[in-house]
N, C-alpha and C positions, 0 to 999 in steps of 0.2 A: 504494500500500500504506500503510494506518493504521499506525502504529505503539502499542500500546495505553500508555494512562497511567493511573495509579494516582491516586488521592485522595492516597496519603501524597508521591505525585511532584509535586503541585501544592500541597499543603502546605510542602512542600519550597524547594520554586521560591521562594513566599510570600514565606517566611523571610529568603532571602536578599534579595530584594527586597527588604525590608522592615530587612535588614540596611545593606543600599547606601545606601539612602535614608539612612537615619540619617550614616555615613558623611558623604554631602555636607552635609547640616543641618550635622554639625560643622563643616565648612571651609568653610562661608557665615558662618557664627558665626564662625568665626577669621578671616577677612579683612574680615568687616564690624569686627572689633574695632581692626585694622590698620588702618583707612580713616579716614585723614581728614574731618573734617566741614568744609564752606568755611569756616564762623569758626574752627577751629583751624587751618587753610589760611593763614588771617591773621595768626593771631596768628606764628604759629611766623614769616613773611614778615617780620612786625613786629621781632621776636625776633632774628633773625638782621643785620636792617639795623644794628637797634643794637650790637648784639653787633661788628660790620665796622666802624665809625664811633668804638668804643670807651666808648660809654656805657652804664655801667651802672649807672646808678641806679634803675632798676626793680628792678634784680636785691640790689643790697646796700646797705643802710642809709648816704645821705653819711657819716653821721657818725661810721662804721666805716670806710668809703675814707678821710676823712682821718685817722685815728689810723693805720693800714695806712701811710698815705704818709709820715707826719712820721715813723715810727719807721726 
């Protein structure tokens, strides 16, 4: 047994298809935003070594760590 279907029922369907879709395009768009690229993979690897080792001189001007330390 066919069940009969309307144009406005496939119209319909469309829609929401056409609503989902969009849906996921956002949250590919929002997790590609999330995603690390390998060279920020690095750097952050970089980042963090120094960061555990305690230097910071990428981060803040020597010449501001010693005024910081003599005071």
């Amino acid at each position: 047994m066919h069940k009969a279907v309307s144009l406005s029922d496939i119209l319909n369907e469309l829609r929401e298809i056409k609503e989902r879709i969009r849906h996921i395009e956002e949250a590919v768009e929002e997790l590609m935003d999330l995603t690390l690229t390998s060279e920020e993979e690095e750097m952050l690897k970089e980042v963090r070594e120094k960061i555990e080792k305690g230097d910071f001189s990428d981060f803040v001007a020597l010449e501001k760590l010693d005024e910081v330390l003599k005071e």
